[in-house]
C-alpha positions, 0 to 999 in steps of 0.5 A: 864328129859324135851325133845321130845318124838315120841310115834307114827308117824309123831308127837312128844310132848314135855315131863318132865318125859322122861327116862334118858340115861344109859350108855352100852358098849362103850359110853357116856352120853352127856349133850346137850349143843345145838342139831341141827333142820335139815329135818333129823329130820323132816323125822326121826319122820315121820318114813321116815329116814333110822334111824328108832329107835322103838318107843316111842323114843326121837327126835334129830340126832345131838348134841354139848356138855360136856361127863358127863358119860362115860364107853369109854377111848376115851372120859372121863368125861369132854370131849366135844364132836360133832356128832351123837346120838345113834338112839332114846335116842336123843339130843331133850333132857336135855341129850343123848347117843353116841357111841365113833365112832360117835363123834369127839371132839369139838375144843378148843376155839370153842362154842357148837352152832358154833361147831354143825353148822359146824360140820356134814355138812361141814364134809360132804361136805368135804368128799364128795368134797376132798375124792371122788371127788378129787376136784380141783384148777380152777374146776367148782362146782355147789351147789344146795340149796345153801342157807342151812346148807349143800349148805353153807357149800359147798359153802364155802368149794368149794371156799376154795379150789380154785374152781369157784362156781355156786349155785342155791336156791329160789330167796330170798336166792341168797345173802347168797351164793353169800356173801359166795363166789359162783359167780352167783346164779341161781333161781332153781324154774325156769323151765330153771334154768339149761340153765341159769347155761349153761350160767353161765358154757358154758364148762360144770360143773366138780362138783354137790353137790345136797341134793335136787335130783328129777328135779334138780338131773337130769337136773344137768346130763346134765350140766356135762361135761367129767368125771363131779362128781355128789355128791349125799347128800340126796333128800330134794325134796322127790323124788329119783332119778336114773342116766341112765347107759348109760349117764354115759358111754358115759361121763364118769361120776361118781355118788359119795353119801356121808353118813358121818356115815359109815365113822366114823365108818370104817374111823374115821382118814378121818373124824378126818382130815375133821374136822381138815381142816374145823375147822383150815379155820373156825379159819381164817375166812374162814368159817362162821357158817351160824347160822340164828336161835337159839332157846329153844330146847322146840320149835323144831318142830317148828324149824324143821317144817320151816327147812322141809317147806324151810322157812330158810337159813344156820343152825337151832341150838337149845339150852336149854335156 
């Protein structure tokens, strides 16, 4: 079987003999049909993700394809079938293995690759915006990196709900989110990006959505306004940062972080509604994919590498070609 194999950290070569998947207790072989190129990825191979399978391990945390081996009722042979891997038997390869509780059904009349761009992420930012944050009609949000496949989905989902959307990303980006519905885009890598936001909000900010954290995460405190929400979604900027106790008090504020796979675990009806709404806009029209990139999965690390280095906009979807 042809994938990528990490034996020691920080580098993964591509292989034709890797081992094949078997089945256990409740799961399922899933042939990949597409696998997703995402900083997840970059960080799991360099034993930085809080996945850490022991090595040597295949590579890939995310996969779109057809259930060819099954011990689970829930998902058949034939099945298609969206999510997570099981960690290090992963999707960077001809087939992987995944537990029922970590995938949902791929939509009828739905493509692996439109599938895997959506699915993970917008779900995401849909529990992140409807379940914690109880977003609402006429609200301001704030996406950050809001030209990548979680700011997109964001964007797009913050709009559909009726909110007025500000987004930052670097300066060559700002036409994605502003075709996507966000009403101004700022540049985050200037150093007064937040007052130029202030401009844009002067009453404050209700909802952060920030994978990037670090500098942006901080500053984005003080542009929410009375019981602002900051949700936290990961930290691309490689620094973790903290929220003052005291801030929080003084404006009510609440720090929401989203990980959608304790949710599929202990709440698989949430993330089987998520996935329900954001497929039923995707079928109006009202969600675009963002796939930017399409490549053989036999390049992923160089896919993954432009992902990790900011040199993409939306989702990198990987296929056997």
């Amino acid at each position: 079987m042809r994938g990528w194999l990490v034996r020691q950290k920080g580098a993964a070569e591509f292989v034709t003999d890797l081992r094949e998947p078997v089945l256990v207790d409740e799961s399922m072989i899933v042939q990949v049909e597409a696998a997703a190129a995402n900083f997840a990825d970059r960080l799991l191979i360099d034993g930085k993700h809080q996945i850490r399978p022991t090595r040597p391990f295949t590579a890939g945390l995310e996969v779109a394809g057809t259930v060819v081996e099954s011990s689970t009722d829930r998902y058949p042979v034939g099945s298609r079938v969206m999510g997570l891997v099981e960690p290090g038997l992963g999707s960077w390869a001809e087939r992987c293995r995944c537990r029922p509780h970590n995938v949902v059904g791929i939509p009828h009349g739905v493509d692996a690759v439109t599938a895997l761009a959506i699915h993970l992420n917008a779900e995401t930012v849909w529990l992140g915006l409807h379940h914690r944050a109880r977003i609402a009609a006429g609200e301001v949000v704030l996406v950050h990196a809001a030209a990548g496949g979680i700011g997109t989905m964001a964007v797009q989902l913050a709009a559909a709900a009726g909110a007025n959307v500000f987004a930052t990303c670097s300066a060559g980006k700002a036409e994605v989110p502003l075709r996507l519905g966000a009403t101004a885009v700022v540049d985050n890598r200037a150093a007064n990006w937040h007052r130029q936001i202030a401009a844009h909000a002067p009453g404050g900010v209700d909802i952060v959505v920030d994978p990037v954290g670090g500098n942006l995460f901080e500053r984005s405190l003080k542009l929410l306004r009375f019981e602002g929400r900051l949700i936290t979604l990961g930290f691309a900027s490689g620094e973790v940062p903290s929220m003052p106790a005291n801030y929080a008090l003084v404006k009510n504020l609440s720090l929401i972080g989203v990980f959608w796979e304790p949710y599929a675990a202990h709440h698989p009806e949430l993330v089987e509604r998520a996935a329900r709404e954001i497929f039923a806009l995707h079928a109006e029209g009202r969600i675009d994919p963002c796939v930017t990139v399409v490549d053989d999965i036999s390049n992923a690390v160089d896919r993954v590498n432009d992902v990790a280095a900011g040199a993409t906009v939306g989702k990198t979807v990987l296929v056997w070609q």
